[in-house]
C-alpha positions in Angstrom: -36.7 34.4 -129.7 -33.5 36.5 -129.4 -30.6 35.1 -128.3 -27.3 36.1 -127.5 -25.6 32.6 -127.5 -22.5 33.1 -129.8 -21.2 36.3 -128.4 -17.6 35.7 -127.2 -16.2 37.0 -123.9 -13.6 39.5 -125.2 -10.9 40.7 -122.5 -10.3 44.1 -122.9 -7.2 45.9 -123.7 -4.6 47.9 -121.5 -5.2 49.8 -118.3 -7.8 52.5 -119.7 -11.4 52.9 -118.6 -13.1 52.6 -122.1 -14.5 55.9 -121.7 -12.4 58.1 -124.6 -13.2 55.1 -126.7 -16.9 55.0 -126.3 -17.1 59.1 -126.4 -15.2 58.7 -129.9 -18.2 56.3 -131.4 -20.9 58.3 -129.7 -19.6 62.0 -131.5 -18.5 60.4 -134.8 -22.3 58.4 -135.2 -23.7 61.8 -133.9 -21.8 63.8 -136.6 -22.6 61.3 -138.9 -26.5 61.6 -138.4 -26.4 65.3 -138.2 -24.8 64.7 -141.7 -27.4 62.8 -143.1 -30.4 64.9 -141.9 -28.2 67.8 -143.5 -28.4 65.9 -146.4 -31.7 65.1 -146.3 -33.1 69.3 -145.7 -30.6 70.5 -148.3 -31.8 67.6 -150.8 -35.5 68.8 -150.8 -34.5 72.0 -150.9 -32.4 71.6 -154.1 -35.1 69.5 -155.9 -37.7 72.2 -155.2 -35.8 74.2 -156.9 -35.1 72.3 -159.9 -38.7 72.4 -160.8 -37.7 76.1 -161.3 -37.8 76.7 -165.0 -34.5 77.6 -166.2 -32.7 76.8 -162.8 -32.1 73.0 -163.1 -28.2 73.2 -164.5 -27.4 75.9 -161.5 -29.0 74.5 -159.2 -26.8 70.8 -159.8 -23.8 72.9 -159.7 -24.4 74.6 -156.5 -25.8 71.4 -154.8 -22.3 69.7 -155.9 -20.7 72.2 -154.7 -22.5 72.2 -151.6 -21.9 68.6 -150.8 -18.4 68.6 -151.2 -18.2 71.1 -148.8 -20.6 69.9 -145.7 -18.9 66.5 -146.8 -15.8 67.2 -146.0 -16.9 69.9 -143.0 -18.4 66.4 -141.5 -15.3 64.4 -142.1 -13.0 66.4 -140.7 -14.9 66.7 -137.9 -15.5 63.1 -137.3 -11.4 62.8 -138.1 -10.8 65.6 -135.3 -13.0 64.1 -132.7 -10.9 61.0 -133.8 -7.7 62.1 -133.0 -8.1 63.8 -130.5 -9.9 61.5 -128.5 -7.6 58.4 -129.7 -4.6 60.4 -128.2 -6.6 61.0 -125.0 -7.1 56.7 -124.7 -3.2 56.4 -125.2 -2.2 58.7 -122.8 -4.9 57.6 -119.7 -2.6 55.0 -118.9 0.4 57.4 -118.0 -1.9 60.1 -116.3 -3.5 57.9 -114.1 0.0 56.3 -112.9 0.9 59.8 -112.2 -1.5 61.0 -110.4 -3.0 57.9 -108.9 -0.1 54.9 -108.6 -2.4 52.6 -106.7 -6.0 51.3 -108.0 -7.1 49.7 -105.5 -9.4 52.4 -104.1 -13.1 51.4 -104.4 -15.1 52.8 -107.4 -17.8 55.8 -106.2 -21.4 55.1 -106.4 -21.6 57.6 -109.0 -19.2 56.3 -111.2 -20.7 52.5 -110.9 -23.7 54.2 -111.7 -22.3 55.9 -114.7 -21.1 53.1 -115.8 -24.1 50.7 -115.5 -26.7 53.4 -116.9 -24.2 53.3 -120.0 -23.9 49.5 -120.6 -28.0 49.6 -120.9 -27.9 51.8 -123.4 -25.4 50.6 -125.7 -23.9 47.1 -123.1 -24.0 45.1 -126.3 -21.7 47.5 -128.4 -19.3 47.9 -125.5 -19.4 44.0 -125.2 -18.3 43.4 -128.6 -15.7 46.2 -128.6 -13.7 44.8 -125.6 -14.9 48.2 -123.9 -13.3 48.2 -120.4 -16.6 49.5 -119.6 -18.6 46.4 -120.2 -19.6 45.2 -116.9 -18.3 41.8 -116.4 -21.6 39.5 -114.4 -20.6 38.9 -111.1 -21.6 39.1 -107.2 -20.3 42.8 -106.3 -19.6 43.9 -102.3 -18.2 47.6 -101.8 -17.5 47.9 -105.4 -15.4 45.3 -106.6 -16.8 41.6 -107.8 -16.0 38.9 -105.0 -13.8 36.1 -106.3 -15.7 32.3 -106.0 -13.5 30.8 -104.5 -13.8 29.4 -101.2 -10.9 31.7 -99.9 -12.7 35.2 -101.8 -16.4 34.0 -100.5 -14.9 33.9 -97.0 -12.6 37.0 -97.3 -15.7 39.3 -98.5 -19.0 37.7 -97.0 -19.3 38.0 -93.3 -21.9 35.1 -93.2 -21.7 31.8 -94.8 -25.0 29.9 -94.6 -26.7 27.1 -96.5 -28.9 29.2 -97.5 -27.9 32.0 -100.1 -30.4 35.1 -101.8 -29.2 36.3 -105.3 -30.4 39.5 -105.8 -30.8 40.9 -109.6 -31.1 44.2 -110.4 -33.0 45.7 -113.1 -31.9 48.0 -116.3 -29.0 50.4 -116.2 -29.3 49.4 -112.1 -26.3 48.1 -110.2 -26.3 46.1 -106.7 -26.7 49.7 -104.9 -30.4 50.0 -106.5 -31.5 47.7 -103.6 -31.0 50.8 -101.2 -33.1 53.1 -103.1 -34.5 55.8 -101.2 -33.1 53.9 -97.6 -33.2 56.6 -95.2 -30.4 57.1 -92.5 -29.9 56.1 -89.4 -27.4 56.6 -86.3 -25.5 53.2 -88.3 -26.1 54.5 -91.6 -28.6 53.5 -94.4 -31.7 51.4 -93.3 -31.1 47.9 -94.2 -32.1 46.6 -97.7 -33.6 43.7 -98.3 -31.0 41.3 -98.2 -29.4 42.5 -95.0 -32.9 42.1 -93.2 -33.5 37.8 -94.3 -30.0 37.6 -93.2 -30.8 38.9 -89.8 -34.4 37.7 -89.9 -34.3 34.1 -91.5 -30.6 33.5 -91.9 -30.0 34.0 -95.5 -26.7 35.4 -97.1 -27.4 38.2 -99.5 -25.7 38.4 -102.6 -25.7 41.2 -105.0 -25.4 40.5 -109.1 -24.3 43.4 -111.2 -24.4 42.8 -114.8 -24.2 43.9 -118.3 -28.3 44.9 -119.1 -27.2 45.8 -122.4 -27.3 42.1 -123.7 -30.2 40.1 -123.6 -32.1 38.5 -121.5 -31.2 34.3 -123.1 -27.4 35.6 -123.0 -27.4 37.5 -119.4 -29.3 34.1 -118.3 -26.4 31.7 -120.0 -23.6 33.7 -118.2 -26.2 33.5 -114.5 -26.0 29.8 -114.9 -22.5 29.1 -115.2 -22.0 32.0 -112.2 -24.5 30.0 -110.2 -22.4 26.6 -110.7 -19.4 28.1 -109.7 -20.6 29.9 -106.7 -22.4 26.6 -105.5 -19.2 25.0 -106.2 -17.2 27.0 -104.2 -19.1 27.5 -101.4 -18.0 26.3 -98.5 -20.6 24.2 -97.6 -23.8 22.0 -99.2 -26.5 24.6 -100.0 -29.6 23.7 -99.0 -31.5 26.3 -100.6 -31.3 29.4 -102.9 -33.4 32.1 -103.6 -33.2 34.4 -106.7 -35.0 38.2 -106.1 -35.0 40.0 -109.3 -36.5 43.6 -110.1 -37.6 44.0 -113.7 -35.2 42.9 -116.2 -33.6 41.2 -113.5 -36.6 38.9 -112.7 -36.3 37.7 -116.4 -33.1 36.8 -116.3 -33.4 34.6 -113.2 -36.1 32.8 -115.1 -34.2 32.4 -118.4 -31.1 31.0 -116.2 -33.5 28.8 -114.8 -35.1 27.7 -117.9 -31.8 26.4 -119.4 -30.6 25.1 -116.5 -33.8 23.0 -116.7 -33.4 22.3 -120.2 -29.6 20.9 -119.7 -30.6 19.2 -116.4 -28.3 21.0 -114.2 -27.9 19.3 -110.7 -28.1 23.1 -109.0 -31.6 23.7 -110.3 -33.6 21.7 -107.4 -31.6 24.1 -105.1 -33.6 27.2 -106.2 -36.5 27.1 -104.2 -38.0 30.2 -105.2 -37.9 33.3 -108.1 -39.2 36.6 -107.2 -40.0 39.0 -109.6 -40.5 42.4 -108.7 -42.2 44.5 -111.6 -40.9 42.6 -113.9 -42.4 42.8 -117.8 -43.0 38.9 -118.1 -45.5 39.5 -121.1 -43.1 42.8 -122.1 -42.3 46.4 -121.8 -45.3 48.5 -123.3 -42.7 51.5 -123.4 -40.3 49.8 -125.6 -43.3 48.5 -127.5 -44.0 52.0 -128.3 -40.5 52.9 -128.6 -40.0 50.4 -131.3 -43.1 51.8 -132.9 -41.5 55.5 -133.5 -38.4 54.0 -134.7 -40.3 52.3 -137.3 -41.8 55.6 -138.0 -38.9 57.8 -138.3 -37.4 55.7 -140.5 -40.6 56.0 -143.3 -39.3 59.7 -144.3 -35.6 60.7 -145.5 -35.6 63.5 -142.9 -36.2 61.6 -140.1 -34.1 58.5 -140.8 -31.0 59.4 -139.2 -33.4 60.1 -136.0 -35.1 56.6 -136.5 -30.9 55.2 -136.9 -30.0 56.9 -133.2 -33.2 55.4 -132.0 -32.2 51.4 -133.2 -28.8 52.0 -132.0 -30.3 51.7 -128.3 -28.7 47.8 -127.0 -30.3 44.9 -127.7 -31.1 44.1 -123.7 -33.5 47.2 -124.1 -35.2 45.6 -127.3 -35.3 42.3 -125.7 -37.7 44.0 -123.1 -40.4 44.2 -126.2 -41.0 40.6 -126.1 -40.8 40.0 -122.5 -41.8 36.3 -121.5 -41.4 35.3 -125.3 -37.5 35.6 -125.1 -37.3 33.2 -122.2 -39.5 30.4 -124.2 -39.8 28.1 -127.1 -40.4 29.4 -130.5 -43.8 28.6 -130.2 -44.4 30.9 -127.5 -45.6 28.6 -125.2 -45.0 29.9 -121.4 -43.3 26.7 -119.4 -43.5 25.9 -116.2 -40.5 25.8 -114.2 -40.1 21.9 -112.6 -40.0 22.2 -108.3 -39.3 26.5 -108.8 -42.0 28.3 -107.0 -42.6 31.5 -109.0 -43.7 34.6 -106.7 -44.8 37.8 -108.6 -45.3 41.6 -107.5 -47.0 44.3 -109.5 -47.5 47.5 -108.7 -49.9 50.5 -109.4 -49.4 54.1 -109.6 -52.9 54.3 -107.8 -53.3 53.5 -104.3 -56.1 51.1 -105.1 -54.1 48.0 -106.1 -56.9 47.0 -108.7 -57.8 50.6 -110.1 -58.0 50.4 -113.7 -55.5 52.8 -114.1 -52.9 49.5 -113.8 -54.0 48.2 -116.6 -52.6 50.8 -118.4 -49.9 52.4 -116.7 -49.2 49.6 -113.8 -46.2 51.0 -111.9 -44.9 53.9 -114.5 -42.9 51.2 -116.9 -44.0 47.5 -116.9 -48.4 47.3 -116.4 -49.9 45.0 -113.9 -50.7 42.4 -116.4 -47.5 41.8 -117.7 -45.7 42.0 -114.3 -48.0 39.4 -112.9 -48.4 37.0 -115.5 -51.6 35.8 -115.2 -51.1 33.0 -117.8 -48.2 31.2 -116.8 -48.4 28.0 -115.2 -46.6 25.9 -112.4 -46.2 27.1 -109.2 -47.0 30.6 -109.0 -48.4 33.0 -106.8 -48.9 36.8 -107.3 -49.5 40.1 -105.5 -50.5 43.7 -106.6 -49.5 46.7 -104.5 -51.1 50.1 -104.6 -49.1 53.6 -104.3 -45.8 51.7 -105.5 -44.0 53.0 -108.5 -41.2 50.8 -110.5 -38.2 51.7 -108.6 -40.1 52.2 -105.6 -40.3 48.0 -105.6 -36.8 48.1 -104.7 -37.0 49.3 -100.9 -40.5 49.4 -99.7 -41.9 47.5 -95.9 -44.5 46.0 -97.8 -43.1 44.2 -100.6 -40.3 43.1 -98.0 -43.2 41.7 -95.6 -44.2 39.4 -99.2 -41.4 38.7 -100.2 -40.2 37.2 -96.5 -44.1 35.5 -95.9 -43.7 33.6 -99.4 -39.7 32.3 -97.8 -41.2 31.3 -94.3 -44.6 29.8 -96.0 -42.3 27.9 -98.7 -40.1 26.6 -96.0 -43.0 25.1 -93.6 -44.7 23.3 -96.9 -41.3 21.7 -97.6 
């Protein structure tokens, strides 16, 4: 079971964005394993021609030569890039004061995207960096995290009910994945999901963005304590919550609820329900097969360096191998969640929700299988779409119909 636990929250450093400093790893590790496949070409090539009769003794001169060369042609490269790039991260500061005095201007979509596609990749490295670009958890509304506090919930939400819906996004997402694909209207975009309980059953919407580069126990720890302040702060007794998570994000509402039932947490009998919208509960066959070629590449000296830039991708994506083994015991045996009603949608590529083609594809990343969980027990129900891809789960009439039957069917059994 990987876990995250021990990873410390690191502040970054200054006023810079953490990009010069995360473009300076990225080119040095590239130069670095262009090096090494170099190495790799010239070496064979040298040995072959060693077996040359009468060749050996020039051939270990040139190949010296030769290495001390590309060597330092790769070093001082990797010490330009350096530099450079170092000096770029000093002066941000005074650039952006110049041409920009005030911050307070809310971040583009594409930037937050940028930003949250980049923390999937390599989250955990930016993490442990103090990277200004690790995304901090938190509930997010036009582009900045809300403050819980009583006073920051009231200043940014324009509804306070007692009864809240976390949304959780999925890999390299952010909070704006929940309008995929919304088409516009006279107002603007068609509402998402959240916006359309809060008009139709009364529920206030938030919206987690995350780090997805960490795992899925760690991501989970940080939800808990999030969830524990935000109940605390809110300005009135919750009476119920619901957690909607897409993908990775389903699995991290189930680890947070996992340990909160392990430690006992007095929030936990709030949750009243966990949906999970594609999300690989028995793991990701892509990343399955990913971690397949890595172990490949790494079986010849060429290819090694290929098979290194492959297993620098962030633990989160790794984590996505096991599935619903990171969120349970060591022996692997799926728990039920105590008074949590667990609601699953799958989807298939084919319009025929059962065609067999889901069983090997499902919705393009996670197969219908692993997003439906057929093993796991307590209270769960599940559903299989046809015609749906993965990202298509995010803004589609008919998982919004489920997902609002399973609230009002929940809500007249209780």
């Amino acid at each position: 079971m990987a876990n995250n636990d021990a990873i410390p929250e690191l502040k970054p450093r200054g006023n810079r964005s953490g990009y010069y400093p995360a473009l300076k790893t990225g080119l040095q590790e590239t130069a670095t394993r262009v090096q090494e496949i170099h190495q790799a070409i010239a070496g064979l090539s040298f040995q072959m021609l060693r077996w040359i009769p009468g060749l050996a003794g020039p051939v270990k001169l040139v190949q010296s030569t030769h290495d001390a060369i590309a060597g330092g042609v790769y070093a001082a490269i990797r010490q330009g890039v350096g530099g450079a790039l170092t000096v770029a991260d000093l002066l941000e500061p005074h650039a952006v004061a110049a041409i920009q005095p005030s911050a307070a201007a809310a971040p583009t979509r594409l930037s937050i995207g940028v930003r949250s596609a980049l923390n999937a990749v390599v989250g955990d490295h930016l993490h442990h960096s103090a990277n200004p670009l690790a995304i901090p958890m938190g509930c997010y509304v036009r582009g900045h995290p809300i403050p819980l506090t009583t006073e920051g919930l009231a200043a940014n939400l324009s509804s306070l009910s007692d009864q809240l819906c976390l949304f959780i996004h999925g890999l390299g997402c952010d909070e704006h994945g929940w309008q995929w694909n919304s088409t516009m209207t006279a107002n603007g975009p068609s509402q998402d999901y959240g916006q359309r309980l809060q008009a139709e059953l009364g529920y206030t919407p938030l919206y987690l963005r995350y780090n997805t580069g960490l795992t899925v126990a760690y991501n989970g720890q940080q939800l808990v304590q999030l969830i524990e302040r935000l109940l605390a702060a809110w300005p009135q007794p919750v009476r119920k919550l619901a957690i909607i998570g897409h993908s990775m994000g389903g699995l991290v509402a189930r680890s947070a609820c996992q340990q909160a039932a392990d430690q006992n947490l007095p929030w936990l009998p709030q949750v009243q329900m966990i949906v999970c919208l594609g999300s690989p509960h028995q793991g990701a066959a892509l990343e399955r097969l990913g971690h397949r070629i890595t172990t490949a590449l790494h079986r010849s000296k060429v290819t090694a360096p290929l098979g290194k830039i492959a297993a620098a991708r962030s633990a989160g994506i790794k984590n996505l191998r096991y599935g619903l083994r990171t969120l349970d015991r060591s022996d692997q045996t799926p728990t039920a969640l105590p008074g949590v009603a667990l609601r699953f949608i799958g989807a298939n590529l084919a319009k025929n929700p059962d065609h067999p083609l889901g069983h090997l594809l499902g919705d393009g990343l996670v197969t219908l299988r692993s997003a439906t969980a057929p093993t796991l027990p307590g209270d769960v129900a599940t559903v299989k779409l046809g015609g749906l891809h993965h990202m298509a789960l995010l803004n589609d009439p008919r998982v919004y119909q489920q997902i609002r039957q399973w609230l009002m069917d929940d809500a007249k059994a209780k």
